[in-house]
PDB file of N, CA, C, O and CB in Angstrom:
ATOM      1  N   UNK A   1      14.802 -50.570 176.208  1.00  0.00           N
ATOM      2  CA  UNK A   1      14.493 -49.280 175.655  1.00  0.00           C
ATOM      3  C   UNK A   1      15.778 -48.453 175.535  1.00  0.00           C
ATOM      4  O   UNK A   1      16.647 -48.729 176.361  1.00  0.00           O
ATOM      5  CB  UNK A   1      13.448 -48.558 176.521  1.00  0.00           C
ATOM      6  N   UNK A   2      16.061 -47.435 174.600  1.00  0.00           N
ATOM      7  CA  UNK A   2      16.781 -46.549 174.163  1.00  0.00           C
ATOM      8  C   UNK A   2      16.470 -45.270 174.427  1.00  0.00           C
ATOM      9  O   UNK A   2      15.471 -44.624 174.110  1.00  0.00           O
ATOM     10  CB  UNK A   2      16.896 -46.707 173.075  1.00  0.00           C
ATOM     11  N   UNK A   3      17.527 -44.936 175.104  1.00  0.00           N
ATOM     12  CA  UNK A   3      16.940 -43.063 175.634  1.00  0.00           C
ATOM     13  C   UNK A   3      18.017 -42.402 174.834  1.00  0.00           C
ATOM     14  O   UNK A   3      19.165 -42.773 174.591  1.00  0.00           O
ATOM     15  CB  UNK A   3      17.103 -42.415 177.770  1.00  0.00           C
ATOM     16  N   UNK A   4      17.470 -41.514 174.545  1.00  0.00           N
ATOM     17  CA  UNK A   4      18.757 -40.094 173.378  1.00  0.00           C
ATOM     18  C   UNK A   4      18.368 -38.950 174.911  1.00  0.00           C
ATOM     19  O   UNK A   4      17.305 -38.456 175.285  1.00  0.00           O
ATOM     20  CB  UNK A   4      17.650 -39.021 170.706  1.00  0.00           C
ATOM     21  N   UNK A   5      20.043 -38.859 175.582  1.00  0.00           N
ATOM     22  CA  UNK A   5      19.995 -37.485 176.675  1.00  0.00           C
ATOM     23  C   UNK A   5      20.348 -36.618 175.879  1.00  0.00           C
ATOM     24  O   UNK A   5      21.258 -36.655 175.051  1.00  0.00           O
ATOM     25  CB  UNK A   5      20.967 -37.377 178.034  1.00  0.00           C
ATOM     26  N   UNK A   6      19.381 -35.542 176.199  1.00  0.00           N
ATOM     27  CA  UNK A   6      19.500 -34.030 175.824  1.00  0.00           C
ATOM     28  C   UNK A   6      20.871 -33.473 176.432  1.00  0.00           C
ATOM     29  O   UNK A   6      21.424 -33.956 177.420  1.00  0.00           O
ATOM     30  CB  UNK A   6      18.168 -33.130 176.452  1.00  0.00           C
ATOM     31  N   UNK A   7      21.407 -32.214 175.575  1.00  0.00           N
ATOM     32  CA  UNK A   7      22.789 -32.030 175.797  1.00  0.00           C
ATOM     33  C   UNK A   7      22.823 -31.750 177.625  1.00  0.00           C
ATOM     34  O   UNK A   7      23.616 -32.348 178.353  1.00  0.00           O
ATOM     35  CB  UNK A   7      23.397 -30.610 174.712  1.00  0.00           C
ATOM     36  N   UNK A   8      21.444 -30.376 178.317  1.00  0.00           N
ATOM     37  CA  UNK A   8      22.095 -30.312 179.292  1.00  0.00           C
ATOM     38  C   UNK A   8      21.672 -31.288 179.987  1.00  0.00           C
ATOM     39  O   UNK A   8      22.543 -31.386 180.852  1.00  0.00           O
ATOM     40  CB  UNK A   8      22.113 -29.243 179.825  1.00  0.00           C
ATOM     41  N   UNK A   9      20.839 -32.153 180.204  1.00  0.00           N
ATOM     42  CA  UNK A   9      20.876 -33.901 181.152  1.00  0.00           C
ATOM     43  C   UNK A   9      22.275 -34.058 180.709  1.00  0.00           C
ATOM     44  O   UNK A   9      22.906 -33.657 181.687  1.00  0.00           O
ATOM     45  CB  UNK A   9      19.603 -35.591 180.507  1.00  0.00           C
ATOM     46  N   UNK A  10      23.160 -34.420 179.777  1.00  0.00           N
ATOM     47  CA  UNK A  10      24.556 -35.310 179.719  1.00  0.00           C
ATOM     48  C   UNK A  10      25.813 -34.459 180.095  1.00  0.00           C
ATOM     49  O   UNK A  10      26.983 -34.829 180.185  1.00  0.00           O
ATOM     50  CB  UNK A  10      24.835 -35.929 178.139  1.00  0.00           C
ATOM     51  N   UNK A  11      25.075 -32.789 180.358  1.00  0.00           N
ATOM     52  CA  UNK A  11      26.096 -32.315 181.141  1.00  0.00           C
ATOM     53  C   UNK A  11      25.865 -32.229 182.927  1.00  0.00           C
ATOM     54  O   UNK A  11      26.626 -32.223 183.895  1.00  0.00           O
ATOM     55  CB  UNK A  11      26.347 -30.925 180.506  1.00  0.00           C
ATOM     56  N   UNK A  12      24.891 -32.190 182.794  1.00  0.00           N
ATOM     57  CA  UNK A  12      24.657 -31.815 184.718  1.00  0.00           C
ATOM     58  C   UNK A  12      24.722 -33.476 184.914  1.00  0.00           C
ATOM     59  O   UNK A  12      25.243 -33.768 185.990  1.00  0.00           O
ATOM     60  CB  UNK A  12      22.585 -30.804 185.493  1.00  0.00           C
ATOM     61  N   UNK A  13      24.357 -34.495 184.207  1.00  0.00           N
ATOM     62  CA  UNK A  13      24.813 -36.170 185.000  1.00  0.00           C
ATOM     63  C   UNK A  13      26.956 -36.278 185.103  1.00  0.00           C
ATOM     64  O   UNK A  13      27.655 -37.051 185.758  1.00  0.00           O
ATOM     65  CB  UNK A  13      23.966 -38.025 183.331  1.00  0.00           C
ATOM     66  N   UNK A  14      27.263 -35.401 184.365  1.00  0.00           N
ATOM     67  CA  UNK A  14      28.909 -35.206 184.770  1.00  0.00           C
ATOM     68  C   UNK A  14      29.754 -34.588 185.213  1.00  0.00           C
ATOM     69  O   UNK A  14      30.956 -34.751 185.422  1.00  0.00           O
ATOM     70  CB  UNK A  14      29.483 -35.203 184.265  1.00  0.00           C
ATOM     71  N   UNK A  15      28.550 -33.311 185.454  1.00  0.00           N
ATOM     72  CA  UNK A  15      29.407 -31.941 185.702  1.00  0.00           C
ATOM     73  C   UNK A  15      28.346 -31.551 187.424  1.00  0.00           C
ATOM     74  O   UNK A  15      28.812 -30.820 188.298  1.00  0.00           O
ATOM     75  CB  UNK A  15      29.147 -30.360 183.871  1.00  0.00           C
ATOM     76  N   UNK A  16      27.695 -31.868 187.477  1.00  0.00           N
ATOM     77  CA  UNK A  16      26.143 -31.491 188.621  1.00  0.00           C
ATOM     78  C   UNK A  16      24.675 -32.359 188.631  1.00  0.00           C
ATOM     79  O   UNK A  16      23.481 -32.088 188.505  1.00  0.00           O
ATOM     80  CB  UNK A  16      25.475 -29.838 188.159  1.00  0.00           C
ATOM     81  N   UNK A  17      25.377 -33.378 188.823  1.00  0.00           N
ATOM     82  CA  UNK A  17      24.011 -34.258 189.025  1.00  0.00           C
ATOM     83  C   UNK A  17      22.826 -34.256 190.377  1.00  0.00           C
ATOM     84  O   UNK A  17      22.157 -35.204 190.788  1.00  0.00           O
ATOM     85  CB  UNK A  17      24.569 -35.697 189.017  1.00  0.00           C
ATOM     86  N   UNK A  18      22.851 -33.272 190.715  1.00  0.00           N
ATOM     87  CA  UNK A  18      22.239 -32.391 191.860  1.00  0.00           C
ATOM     88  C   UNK A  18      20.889 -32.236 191.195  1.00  0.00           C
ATOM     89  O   UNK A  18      19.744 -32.470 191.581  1.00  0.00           O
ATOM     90  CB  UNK A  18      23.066 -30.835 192.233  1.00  0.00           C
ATOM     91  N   UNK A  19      21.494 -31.675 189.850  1.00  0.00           N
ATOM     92  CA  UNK A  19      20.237 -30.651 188.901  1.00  0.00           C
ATOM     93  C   UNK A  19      19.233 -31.457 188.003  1.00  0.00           C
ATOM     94  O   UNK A  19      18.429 -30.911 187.248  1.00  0.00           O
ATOM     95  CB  UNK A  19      21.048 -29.532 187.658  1.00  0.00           C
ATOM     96  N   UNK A  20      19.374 -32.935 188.178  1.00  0.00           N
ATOM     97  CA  UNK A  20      19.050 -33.677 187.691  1.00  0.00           C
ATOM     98  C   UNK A  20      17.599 -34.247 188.712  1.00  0.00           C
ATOM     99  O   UNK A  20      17.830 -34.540 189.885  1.00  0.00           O
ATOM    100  CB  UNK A  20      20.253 -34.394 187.382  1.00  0.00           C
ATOM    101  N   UNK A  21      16.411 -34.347 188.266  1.00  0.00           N
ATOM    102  CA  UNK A  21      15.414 -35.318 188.603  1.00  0.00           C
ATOM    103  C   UNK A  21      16.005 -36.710 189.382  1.00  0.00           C
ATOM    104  O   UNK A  21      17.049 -37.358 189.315  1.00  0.00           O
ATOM    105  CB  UNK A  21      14.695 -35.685 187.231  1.00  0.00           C
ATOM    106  N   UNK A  22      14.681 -36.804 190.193  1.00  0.00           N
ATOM    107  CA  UNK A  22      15.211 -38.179 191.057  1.00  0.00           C
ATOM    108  C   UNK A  22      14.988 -39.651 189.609  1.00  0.00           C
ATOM    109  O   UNK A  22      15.632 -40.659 189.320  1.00  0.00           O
ATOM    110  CB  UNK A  22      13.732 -38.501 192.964  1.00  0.00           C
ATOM    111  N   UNK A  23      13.813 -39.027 189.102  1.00  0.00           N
ATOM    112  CA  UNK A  23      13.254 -40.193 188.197  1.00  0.00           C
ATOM    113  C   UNK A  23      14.463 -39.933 187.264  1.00  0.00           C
ATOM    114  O   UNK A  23      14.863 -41.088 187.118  1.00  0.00           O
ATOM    115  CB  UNK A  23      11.513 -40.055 187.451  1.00  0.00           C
ATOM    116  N   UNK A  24      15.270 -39.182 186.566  1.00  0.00           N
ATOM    117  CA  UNK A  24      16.479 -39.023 185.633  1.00  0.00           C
ATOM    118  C   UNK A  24      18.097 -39.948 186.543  1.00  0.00           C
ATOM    119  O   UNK A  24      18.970 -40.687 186.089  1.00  0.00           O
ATOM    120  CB  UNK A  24      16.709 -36.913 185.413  1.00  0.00           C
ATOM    121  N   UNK A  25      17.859 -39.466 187.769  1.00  0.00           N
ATOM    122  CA  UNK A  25      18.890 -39.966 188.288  1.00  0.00           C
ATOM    123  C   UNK A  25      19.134 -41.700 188.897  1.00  0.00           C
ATOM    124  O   UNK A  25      20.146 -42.369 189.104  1.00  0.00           O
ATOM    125  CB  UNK A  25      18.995 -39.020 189.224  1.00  0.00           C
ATOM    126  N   UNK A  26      17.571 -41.986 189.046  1.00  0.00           N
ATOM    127  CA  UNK A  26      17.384 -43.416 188.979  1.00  0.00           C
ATOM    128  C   UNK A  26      17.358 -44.246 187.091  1.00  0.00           C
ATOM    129  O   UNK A  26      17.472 -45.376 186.617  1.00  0.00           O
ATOM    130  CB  UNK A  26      15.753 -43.575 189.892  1.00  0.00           C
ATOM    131  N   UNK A  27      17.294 -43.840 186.944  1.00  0.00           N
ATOM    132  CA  UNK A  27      17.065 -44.306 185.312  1.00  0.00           C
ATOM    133  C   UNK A  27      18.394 -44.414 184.842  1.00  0.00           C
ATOM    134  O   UNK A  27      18.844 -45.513 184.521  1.00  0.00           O
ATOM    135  CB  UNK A  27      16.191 -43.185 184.263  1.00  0.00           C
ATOM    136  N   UNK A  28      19.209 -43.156 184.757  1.00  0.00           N
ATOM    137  CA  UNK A  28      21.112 -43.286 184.470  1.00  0.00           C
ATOM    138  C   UNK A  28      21.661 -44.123 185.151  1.00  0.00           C
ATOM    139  O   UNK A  28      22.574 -44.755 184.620  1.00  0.00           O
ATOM    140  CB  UNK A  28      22.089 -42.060 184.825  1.00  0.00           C
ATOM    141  N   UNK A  29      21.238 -44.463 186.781  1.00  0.00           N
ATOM    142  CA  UNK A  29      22.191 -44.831 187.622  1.00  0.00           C
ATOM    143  C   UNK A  29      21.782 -46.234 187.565  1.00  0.00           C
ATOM    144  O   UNK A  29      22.779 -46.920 187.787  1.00  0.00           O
ATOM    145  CB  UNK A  29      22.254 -44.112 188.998  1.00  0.00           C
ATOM    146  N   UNK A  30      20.376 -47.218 187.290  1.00  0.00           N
ATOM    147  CA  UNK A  30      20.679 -48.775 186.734  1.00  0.00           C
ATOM    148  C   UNK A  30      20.631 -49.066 185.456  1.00  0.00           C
ATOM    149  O   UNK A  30      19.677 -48.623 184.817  1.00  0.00           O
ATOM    150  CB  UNK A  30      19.812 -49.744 187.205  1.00  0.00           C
ATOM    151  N   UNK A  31      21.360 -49.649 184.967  1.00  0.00           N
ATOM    152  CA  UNK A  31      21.453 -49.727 183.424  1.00  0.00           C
ATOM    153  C   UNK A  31      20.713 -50.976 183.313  1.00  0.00           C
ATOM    154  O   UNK A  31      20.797 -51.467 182.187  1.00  0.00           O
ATOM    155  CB  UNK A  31      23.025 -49.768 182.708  1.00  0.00           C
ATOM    156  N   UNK A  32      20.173 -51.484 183.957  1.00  0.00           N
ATOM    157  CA  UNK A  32      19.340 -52.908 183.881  1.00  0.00           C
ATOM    158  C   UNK A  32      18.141 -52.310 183.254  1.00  0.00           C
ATOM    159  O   UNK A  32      17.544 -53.018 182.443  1.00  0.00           O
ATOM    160  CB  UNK A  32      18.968 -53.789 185.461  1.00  0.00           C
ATOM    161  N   UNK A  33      17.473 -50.550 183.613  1.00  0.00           N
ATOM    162  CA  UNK A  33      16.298 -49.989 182.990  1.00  0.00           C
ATOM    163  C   UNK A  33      16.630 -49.738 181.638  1.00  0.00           C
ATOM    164  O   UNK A  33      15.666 -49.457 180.925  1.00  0.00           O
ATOM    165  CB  UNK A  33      15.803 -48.758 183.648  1.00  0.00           C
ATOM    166  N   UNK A  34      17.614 -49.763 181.160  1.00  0.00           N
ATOM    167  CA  UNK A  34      17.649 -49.076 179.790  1.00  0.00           C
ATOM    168  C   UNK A  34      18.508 -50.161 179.105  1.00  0.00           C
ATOM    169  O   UNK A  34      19.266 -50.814 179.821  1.00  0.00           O
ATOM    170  CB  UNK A  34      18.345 -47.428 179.747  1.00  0.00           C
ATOM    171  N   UNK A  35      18.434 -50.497 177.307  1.00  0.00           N
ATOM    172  CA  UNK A  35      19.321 -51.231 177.129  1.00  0.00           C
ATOM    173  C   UNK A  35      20.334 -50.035 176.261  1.00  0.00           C
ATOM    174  O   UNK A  35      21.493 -50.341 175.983  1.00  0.00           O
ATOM    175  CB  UNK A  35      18.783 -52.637 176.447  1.00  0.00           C
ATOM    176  N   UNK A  36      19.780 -48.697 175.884  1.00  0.00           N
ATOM    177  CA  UNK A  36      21.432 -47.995 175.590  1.00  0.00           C
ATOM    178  C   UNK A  36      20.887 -46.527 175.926  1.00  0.00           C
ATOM    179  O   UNK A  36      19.743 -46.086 176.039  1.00  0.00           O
ATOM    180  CB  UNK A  36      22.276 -48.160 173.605  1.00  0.00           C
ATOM    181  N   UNK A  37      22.118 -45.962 176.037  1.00  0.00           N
ATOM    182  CA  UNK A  37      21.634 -44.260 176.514  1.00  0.00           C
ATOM    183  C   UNK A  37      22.898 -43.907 175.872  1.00  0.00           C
ATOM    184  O   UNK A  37      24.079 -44.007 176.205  1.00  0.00           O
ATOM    185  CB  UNK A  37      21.411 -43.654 178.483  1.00  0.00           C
ATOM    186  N   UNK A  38      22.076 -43.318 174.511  1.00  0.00           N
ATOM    187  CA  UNK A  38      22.930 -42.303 173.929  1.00  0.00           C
ATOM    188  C   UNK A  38      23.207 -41.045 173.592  1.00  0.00           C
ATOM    189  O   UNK A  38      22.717 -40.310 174.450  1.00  0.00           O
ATOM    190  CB  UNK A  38      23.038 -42.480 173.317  1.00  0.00           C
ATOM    191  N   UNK A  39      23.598 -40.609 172.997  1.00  0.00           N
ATOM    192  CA  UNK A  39      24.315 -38.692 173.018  1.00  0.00           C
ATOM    193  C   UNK A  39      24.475 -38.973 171.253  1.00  0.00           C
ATOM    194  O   UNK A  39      24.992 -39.878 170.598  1.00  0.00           O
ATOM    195  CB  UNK A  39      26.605 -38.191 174.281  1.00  0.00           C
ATOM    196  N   UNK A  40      23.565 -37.381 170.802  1.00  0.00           N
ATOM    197  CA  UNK A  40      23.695 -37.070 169.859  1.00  0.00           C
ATOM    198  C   UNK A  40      25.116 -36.619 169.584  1.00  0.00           C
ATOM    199  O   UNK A  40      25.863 -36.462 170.551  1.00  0.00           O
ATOM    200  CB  UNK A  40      22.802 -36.377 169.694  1.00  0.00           C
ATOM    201  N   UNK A  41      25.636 -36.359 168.140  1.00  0.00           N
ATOM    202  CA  UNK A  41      26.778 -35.776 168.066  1.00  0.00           C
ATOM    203  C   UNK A  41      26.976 -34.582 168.083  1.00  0.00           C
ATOM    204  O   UNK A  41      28.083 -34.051 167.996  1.00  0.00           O
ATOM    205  CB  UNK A  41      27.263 -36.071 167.288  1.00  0.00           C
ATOM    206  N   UNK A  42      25.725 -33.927 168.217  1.00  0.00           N
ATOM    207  CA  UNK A  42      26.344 -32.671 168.543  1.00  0.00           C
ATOM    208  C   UNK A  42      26.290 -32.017 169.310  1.00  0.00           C
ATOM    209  O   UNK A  42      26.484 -30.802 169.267  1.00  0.00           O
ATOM    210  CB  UNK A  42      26.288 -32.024 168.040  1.00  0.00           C
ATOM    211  N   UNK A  43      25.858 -33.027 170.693  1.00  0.00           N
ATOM    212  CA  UNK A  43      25.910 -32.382 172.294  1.00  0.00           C
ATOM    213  C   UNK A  43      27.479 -31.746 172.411  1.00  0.00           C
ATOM    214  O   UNK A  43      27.786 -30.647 172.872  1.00  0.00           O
ATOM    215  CB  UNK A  43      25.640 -33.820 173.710  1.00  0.00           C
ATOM    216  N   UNK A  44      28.357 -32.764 171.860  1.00  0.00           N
ATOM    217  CA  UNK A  44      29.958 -32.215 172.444  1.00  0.00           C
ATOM    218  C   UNK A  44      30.209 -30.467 172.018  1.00  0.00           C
ATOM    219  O   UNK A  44      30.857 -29.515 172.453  1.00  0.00           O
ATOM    220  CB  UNK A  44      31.463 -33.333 171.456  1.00  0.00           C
ATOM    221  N   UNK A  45      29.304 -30.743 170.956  1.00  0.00           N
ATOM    222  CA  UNK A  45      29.720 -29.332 169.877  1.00  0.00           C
ATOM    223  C   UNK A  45      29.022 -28.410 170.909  1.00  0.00           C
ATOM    224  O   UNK A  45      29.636 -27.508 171.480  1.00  0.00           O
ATOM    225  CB  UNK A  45      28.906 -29.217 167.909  1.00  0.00           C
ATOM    226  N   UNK A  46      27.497 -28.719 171.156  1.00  0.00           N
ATOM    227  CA  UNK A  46      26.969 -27.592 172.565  1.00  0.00           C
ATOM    228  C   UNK A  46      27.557 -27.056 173.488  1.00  0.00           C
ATOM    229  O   UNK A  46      27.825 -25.925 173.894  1.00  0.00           O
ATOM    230  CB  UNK A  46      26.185 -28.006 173.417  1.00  0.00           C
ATOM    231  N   UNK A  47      27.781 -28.589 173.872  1.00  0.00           N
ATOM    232  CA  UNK A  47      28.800 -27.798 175.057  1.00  0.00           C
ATOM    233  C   UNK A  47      30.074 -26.863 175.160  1.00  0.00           C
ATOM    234  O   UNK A  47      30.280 -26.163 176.152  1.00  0.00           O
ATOM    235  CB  UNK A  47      29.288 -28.672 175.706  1.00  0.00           C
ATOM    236  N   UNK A  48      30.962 -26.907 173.996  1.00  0.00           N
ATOM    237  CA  UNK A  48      31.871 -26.452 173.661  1.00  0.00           C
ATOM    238  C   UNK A  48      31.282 -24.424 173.545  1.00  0.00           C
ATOM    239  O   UNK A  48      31.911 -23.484 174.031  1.00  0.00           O
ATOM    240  CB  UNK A  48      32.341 -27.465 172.304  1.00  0.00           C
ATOM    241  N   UNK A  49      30.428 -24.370 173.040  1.00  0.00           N
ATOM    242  CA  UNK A  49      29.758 -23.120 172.319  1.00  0.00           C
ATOM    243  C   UNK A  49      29.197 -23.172 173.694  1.00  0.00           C
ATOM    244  O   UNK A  49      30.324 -23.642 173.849  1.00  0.00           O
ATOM    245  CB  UNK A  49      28.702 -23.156 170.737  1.00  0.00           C
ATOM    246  N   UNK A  50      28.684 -23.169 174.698  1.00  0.00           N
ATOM    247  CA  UNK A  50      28.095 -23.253 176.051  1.00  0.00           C
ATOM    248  C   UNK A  50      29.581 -21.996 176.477  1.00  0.00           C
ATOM    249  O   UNK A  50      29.627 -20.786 176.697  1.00  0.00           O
ATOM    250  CB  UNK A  50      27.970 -25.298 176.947  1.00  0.00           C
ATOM    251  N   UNK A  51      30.775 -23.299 176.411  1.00  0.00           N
ATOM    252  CA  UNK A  51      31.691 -22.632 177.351  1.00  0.00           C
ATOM    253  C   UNK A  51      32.207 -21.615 176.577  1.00  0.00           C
ATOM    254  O   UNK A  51      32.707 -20.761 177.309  1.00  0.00           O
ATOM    255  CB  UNK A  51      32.791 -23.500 177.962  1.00  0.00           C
ATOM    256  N   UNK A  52      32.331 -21.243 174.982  1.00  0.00           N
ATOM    257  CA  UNK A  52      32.642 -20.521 174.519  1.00  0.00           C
ATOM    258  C   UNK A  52      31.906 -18.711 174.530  1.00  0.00           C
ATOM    259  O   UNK A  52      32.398 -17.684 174.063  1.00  0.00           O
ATOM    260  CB  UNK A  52      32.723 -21.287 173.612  1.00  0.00           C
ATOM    261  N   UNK A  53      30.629 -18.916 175.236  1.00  0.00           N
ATOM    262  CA  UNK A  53      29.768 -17.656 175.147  1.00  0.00           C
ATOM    263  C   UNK A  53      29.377 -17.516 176.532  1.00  0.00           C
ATOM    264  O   UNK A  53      28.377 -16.931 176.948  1.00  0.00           O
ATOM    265  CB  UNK A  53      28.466 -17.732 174.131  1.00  0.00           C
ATOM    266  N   UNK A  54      30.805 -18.473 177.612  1.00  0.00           N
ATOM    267  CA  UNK A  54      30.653 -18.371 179.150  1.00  0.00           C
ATOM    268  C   UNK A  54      29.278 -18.586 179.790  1.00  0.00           C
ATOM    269  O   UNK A  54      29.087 -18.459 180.999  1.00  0.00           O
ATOM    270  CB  UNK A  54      31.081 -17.022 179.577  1.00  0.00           C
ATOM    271  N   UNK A  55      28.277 -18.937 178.850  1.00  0.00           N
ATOM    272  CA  UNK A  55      26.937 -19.676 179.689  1.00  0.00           C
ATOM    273  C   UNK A  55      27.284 -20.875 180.594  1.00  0.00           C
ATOM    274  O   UNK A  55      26.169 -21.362 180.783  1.00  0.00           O
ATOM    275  CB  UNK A  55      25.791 -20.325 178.591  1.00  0.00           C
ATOM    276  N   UNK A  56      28.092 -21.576 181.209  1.00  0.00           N
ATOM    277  CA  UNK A  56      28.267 -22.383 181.962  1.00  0.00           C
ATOM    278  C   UNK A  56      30.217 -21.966 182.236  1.00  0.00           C
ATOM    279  O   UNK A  56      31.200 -21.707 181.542  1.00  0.00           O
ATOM    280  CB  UNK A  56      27.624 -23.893 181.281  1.00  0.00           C
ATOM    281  N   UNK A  57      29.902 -22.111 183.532  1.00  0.00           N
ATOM    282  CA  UNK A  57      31.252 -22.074 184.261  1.00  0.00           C
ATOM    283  C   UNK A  57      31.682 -22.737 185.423  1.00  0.00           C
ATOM    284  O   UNK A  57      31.250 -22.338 186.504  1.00  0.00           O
ATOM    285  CB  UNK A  57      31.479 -20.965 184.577  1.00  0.00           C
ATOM    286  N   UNK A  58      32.459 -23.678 185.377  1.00  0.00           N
ATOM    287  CA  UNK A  58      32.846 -24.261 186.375  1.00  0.00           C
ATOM    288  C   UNK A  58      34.404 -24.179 187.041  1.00  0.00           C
ATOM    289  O   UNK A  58      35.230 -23.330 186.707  1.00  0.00           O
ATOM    290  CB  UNK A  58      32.497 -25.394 186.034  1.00  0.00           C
ATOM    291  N   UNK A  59      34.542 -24.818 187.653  1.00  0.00           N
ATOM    292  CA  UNK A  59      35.746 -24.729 188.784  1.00  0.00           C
ATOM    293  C   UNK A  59      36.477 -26.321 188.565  1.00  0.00           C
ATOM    294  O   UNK A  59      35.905 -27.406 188.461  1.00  0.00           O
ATOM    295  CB  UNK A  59      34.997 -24.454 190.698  1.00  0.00           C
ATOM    296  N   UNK A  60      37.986 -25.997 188.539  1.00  0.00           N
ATOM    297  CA  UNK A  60      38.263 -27.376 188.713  1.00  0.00           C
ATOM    298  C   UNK A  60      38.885 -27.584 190.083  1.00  0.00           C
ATOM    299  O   UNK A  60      39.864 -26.932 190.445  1.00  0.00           O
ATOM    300  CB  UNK A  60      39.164 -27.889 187.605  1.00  0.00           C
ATOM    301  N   UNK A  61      38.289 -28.521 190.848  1.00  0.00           N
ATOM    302  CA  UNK A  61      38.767 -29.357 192.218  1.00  0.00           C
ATOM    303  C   UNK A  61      39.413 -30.509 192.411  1.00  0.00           C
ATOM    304  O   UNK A  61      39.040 -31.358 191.602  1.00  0.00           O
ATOM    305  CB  UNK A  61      37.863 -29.671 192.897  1.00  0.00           C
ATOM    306  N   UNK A  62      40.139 -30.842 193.070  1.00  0.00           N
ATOM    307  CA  UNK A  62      40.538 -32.101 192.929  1.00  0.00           C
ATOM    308  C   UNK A  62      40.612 -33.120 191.624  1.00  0.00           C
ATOM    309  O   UNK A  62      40.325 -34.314 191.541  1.00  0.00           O
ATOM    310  CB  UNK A  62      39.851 -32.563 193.736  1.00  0.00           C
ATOM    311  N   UNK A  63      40.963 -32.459 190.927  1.00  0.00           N
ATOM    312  CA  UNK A  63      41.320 -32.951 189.119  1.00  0.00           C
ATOM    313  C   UNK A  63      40.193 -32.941 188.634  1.00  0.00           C
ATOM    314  O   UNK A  63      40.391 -32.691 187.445  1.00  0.00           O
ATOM    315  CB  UNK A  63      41.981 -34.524 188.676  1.00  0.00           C
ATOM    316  N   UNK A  64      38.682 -33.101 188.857  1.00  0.00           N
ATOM    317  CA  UNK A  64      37.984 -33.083 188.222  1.00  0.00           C
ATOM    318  C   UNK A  64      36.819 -31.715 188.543  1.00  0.00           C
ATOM    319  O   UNK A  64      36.831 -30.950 189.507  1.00  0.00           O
ATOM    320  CB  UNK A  64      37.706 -34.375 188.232  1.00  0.00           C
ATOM    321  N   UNK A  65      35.844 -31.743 187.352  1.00  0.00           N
ATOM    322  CA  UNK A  65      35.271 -30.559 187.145  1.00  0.00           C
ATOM    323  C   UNK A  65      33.697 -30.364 188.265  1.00  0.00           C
ATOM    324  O   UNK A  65      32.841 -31.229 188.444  1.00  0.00           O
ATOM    325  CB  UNK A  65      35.000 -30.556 185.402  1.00  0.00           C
ATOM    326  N   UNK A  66      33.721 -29.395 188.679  1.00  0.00           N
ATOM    327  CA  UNK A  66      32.453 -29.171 189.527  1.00  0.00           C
ATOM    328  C   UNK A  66      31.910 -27.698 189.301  1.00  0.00           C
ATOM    329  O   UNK A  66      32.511 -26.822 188.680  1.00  0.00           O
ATOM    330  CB  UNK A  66      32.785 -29.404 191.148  1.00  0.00           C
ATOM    331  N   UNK A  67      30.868 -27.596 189.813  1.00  0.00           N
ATOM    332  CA  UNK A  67      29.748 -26.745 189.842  1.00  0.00           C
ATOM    333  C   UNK A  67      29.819 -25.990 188.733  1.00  0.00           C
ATOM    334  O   UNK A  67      30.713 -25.147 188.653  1.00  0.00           O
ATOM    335  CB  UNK A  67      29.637 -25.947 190.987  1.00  0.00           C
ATOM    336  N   UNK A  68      28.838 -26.174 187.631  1.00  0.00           N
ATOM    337  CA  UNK A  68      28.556 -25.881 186.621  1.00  0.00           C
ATOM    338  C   UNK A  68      27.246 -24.891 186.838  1.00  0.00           C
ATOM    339  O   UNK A  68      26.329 -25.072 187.639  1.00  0.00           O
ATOM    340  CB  UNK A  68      28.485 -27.057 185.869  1.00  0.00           C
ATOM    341  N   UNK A  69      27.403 -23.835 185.939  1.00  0.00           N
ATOM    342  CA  UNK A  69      26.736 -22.654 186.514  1.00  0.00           C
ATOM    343  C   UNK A  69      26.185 -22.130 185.232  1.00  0.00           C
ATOM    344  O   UNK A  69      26.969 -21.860 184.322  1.00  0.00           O
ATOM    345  CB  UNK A  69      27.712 -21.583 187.358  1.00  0.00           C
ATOM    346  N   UNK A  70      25.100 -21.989 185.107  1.00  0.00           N
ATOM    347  CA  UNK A  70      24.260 -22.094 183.634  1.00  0.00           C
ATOM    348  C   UNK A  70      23.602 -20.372 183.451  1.00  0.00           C
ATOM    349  O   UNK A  70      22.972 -19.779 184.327  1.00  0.00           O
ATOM    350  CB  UNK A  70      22.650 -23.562 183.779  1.00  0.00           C
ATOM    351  N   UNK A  71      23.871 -19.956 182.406  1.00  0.00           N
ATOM    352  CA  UNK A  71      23.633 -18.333 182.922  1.00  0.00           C
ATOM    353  C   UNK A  71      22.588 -18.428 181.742  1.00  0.00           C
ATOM    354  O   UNK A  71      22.320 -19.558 181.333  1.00  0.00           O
ATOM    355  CB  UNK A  71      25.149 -16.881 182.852  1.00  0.00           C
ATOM    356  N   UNK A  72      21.851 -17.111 181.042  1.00  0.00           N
ATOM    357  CA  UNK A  72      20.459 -17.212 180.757  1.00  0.00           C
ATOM    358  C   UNK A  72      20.901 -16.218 179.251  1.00  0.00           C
ATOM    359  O   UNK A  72      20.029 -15.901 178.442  1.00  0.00           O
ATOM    360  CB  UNK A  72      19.174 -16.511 182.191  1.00  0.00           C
TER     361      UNK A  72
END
């Protein structure tokens, strides 16, 4: 089976996978359940316009990005 992740599932599985379902986080994490998991093209563009209108803000730690903070 083929899953299409919605933009914020393909950001909180990289940025806060906390915020993610146990059944979402078992499903990403064996790929033996799925045979592809893909991303529309214009999640990147979301996210970009996300950080551009400061609805999500994160911190960078140890080179990579954490706690993503989703405002309303």
């Amino acid at each position: 089976m083929k899953y299409l992740l919605d933009t914020h599932t393909w950001i909180w599985w990289n940025m806060n996978p906390k915020r993610l379902s146990a059944k979402v986080k078992r499903l990403i994490s064996e790929p033996t359940r799925y045979e592809e998991l893909l991303l529309s093209a214009i999640s990147p563009w979301e996210f970009c316009k996300l950080l551009d209108k400061k609805k999500t803000h994160h911190r960078l730690r140890s080179g990579r990005v954490d706690e993503p903070r989703f405002g309303s």
